[in-house]
PLY file of the C-alpha trace (Angstrom):
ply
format ascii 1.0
element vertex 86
property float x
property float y
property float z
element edge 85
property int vertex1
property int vertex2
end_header
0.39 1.23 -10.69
-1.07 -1.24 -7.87
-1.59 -4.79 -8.14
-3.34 -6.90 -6.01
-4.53 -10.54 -5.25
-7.16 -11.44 -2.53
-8.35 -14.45 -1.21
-11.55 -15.53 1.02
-11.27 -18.15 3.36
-14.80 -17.78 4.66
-17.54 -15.63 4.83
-15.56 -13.43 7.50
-12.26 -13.48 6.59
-10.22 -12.24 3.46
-6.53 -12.05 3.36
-4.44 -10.16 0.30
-1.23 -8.95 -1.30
-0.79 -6.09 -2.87
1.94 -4.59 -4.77
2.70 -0.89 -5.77
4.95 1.11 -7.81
4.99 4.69 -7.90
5.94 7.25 -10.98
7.36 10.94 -9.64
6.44 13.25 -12.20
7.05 16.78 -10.32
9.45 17.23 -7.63
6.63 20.37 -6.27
8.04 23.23 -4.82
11.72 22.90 -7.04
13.50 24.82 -9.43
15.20 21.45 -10.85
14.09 20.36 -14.09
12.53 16.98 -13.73
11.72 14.10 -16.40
10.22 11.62 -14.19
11.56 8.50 -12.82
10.19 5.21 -10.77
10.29 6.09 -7.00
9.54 3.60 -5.02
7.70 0.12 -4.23
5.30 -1.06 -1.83
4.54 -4.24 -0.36
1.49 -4.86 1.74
0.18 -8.49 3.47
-2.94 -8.11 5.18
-6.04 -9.89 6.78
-9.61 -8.23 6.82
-12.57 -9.66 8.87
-16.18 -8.57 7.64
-17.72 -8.00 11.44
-21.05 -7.91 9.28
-22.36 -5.96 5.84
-21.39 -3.01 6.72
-18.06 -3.19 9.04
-14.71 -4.47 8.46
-11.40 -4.28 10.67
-8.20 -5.62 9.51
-4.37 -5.75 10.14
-1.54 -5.47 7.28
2.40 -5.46 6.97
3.88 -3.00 4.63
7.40 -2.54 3.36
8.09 0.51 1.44
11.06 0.36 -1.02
12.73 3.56 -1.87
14.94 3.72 -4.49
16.08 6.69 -7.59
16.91 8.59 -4.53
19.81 9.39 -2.47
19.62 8.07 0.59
17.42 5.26 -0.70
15.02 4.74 2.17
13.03 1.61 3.54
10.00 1.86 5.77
8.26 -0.78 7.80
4.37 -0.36 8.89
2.45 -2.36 10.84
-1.52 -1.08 10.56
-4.88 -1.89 11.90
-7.66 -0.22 9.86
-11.46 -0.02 10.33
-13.97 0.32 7.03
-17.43 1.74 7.05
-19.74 0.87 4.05
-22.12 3.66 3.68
0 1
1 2
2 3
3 4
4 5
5 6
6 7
7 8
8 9
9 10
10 11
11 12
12 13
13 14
14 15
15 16
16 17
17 18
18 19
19 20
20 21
21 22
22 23
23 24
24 25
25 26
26 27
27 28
28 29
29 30
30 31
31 32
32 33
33 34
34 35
35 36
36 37
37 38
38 39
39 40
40 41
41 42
42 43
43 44
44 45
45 46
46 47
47 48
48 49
49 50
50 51
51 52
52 53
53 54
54 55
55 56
56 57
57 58
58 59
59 60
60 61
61 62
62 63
63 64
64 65
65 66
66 67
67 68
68 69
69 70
70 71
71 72
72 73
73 74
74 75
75 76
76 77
77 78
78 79
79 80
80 81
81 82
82 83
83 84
84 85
C-alpha cells in the first residue's frame, strides 16, 4: 500500500513524499507455516527536475522501517535517479 503527495513549484521542478507499507504473505523458500503479517515501512523525500518532455533526474531520502522481525532492521538511502519517457 503506497501513498504519496507531490507538489510543483514550477514548470521544472516537483518535490514529493511518499509513504509505504508492505504485507508478507509467503516467507518463499520455507517450511514454516505463514499467515501474513505487516513488514515494514518506507519513507521517501525527494526532488525531480523535468530537464524537458521527455527527461527527468532527481534525488530522494529514504528510510526503511523494519519491524515483525527479529532483528528489526532500519535502512537509510540516499538516490539519484534518471527517467526516460518513451
Amino acid at each position: 500500500m503506497r501513498t504519496m503527495i507531490d507538489y510543483n513549484i514550477n514548470d521544472y521542478f516537483t518535490t514529493y513524499l511518499s509513504c509505504e507499507l508492505r504485507y508478507q504473505i509467503d516467507v518463499p523458500n520455507s517450511d514454516i507455516v505463514f499467515n501474513g503479517f505487516w513488514h515494514r515501512i518506507r519513507n521517501v523525500l525527494g526532488v525531480d527536475y523535468k530537464i524537458n518532455r521527455k527527461n527527468t533526474v532527481g534525488v530522494y531520502y529514504l528510510v526503511q522501517n523494519e519491524f515483525n522481525i527479529s532483528p528489526p532492521e532500519n535502512i537509510y538511502i540516499t538516490g539519484l535517479q534518471y527517467s526516460l519517457k518513451l
